[in-house]
C-alpha positions as semicolon CSV with decimal commas, in nm:
position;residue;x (nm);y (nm);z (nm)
1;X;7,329;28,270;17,045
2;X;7,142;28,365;16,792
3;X;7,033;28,118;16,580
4;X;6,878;27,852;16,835
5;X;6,588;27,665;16,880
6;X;6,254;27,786;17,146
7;X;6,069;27,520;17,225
8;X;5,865;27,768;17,410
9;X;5,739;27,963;17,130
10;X;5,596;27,573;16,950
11;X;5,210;27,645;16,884
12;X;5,001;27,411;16,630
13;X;4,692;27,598;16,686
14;X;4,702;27,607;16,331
15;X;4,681;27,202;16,305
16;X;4,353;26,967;16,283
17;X;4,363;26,620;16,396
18;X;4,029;26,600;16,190
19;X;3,798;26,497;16,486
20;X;3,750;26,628;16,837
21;X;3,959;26,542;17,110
22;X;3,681;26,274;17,265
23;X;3,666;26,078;16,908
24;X;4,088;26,077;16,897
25;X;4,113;25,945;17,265
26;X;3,824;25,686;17,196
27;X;4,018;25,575;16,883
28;X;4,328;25,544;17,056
29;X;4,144;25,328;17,325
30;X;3,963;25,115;17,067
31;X;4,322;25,046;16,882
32;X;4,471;24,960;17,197
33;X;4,227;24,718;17,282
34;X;3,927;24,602;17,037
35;X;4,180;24,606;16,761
36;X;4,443;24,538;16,901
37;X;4,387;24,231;17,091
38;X;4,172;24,091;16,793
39;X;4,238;23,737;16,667
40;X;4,489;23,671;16,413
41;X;4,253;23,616;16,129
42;X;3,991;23,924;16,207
43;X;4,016;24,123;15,926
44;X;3,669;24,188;15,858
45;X;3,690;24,290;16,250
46;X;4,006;24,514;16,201
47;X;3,858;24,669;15,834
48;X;3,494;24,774;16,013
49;X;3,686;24,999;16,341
50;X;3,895;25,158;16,080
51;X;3,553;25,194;15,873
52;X;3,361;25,325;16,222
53;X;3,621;25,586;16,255
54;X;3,616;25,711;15,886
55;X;3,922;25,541;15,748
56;X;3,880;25,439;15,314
57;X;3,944;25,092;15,340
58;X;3,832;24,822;14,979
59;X;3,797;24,548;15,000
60;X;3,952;24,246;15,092
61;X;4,239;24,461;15,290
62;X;4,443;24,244;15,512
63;X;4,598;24,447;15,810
64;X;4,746;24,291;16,083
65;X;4,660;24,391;16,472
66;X;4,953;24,550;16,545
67;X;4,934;24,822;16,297
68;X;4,898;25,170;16,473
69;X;4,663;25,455;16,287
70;X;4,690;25,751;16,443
71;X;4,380;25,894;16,263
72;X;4,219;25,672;16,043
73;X;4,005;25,897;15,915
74;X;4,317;26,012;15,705
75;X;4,401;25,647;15,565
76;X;4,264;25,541;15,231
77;X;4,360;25,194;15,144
78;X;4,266;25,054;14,851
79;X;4,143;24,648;14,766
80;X;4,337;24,361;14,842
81;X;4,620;24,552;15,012
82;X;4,827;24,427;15,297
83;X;4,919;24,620;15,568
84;X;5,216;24,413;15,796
85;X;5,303;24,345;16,170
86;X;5,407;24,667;16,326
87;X;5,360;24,939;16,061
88;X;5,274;25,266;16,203
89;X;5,064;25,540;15,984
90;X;5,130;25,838;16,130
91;X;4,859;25,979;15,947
92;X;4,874;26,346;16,093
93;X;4,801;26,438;15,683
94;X;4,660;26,207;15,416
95;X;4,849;25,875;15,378
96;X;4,676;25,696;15,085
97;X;4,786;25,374;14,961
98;X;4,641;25,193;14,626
99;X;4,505;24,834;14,532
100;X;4,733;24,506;14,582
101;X;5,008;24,715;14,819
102;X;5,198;24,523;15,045
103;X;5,333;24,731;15,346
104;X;5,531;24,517;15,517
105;X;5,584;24,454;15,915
106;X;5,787;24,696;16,089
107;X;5,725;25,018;15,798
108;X;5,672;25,342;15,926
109;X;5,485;25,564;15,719
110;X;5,559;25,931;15,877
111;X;5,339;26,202;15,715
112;X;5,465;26,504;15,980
113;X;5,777;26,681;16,082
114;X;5,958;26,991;16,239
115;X;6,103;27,252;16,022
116;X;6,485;27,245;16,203
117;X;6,510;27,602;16,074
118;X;6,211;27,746;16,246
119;X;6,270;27,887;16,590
120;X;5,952;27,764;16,672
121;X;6,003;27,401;16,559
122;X;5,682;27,450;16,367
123;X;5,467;27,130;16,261
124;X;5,495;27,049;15,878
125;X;5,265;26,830;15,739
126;X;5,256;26,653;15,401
127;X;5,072;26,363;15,210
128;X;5,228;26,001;15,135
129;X;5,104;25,794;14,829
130;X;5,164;25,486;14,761
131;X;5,010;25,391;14,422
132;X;4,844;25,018;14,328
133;X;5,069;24,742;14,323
134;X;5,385;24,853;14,505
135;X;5,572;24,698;14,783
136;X;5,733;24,864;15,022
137;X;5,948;24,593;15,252
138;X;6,053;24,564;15,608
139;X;6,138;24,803;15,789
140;X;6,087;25,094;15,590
141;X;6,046;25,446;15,679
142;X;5,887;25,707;15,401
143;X;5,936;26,059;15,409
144;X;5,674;26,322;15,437
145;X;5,546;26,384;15,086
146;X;5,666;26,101;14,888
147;X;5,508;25,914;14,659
148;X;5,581;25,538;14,555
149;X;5,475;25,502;14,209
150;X;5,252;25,202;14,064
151;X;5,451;24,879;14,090
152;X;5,706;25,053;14,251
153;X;5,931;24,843;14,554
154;X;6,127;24,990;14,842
155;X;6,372;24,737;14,992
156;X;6,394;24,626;15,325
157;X;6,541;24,881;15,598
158;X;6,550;25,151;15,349
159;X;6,472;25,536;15,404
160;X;6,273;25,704;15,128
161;X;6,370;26,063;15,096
162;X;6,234;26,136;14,759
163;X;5,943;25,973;14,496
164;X;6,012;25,645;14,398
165;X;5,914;25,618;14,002
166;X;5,644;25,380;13,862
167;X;5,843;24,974;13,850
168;X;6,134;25,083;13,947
169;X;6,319;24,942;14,292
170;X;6,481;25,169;14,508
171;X;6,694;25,054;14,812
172;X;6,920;25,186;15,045
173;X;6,963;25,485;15,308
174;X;6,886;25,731;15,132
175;X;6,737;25,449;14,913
176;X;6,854;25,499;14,560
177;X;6,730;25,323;14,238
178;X;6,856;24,965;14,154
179;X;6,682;24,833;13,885
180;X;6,326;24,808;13,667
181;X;6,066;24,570;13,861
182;X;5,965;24,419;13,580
183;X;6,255;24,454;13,271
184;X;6,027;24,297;13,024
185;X;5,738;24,544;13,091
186;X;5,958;24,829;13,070
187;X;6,128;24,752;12,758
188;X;5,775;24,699;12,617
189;X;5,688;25,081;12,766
190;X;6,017;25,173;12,563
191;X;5,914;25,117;12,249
């Protein structure tokens, strides 16, 4: 067969976690212990080991102690944000999210992939953005590369594929547009 995959031939030698392989295995015990098993209300606890290990985070950020980094140091998060029960960055490239986001419990924000047409497999790696303001609901899983634009919303249990615009609401698997976030703002935009 000629066309096949060799998972043999996979190399990432190419690829930089960002930190050495002692500061990634110390994070990883931290999360699974200091942060994780932190009170309920310990977000000033939860916002200074994300801080200690290089992760942007404003102020007033709210994340819960389930949330899973896998390298903070590639998280930005901006003010006020809320980051849910259960939402995993898988931050192998830059996952930046804005001021007053809520990602919700169970979201999985996946920043890396495998290109299926690569008889290697290779590792492809590409930003996620998700701009002040928007929600993205439960259960969500974004895309490599996509952007959520300000005030945008994902709906619950939704796949985004592609860049969801500025107030619009997208739902669905692939999710799909709906409707304007706010109508009366965006008539107001209109004219």
């Amino acid at each position: 067969m000629k066309n096949r995959i060799r998972l043999d031939l996979y190399n990432q030698d190419w690829y930089s976690r960002g930190r050495s392989n002692a500061v990634v295995l110390l994070w990883w015990f931290v999360q699974g212990t200091l942060f994780r098993f932190s009170l309920h209300n310990m977000y000033g606890w939860r916002r200074f080991l994300l801080r200690l290990f290089g992760a942007k985070i404003g102020r007033g950020v709210q994340v819960r102690a389930t949330a899973k980094f896998t390298y903070p140091w590639k998280v930005t998060i901006g003010d006020y944000s809320w980051i849910g029960d259960n939402v995993e960055f898988y931050s192998l490239d830059r996952i930046e999210v804005g001021e007053h986001c809520v990602v919700s419990q169970h979201c999985y924000l996946c920043t890396g992939s495998h290109d299926m047409t690569d008889e290697a497999f290779g590792l492809v790696t590409r930003p996620i953005v998700i701009r002040d303001g928007a929600w993205i609901a439960s259960d969500v899983f974004v895309y490599p590369g996509v952007t959520v634009g300000v005030m945008g919303v994902v709906a619950a249990r939704s796949t985004v594929v592609k860049d969801v615009p500025a107030n619009q609401v997208f739902a669905g698997t692939p999710a799909k547009f709906v409707k304007e976030r706010f109508q009366e703002k965006a008539r107001l935009h209109m004219i």
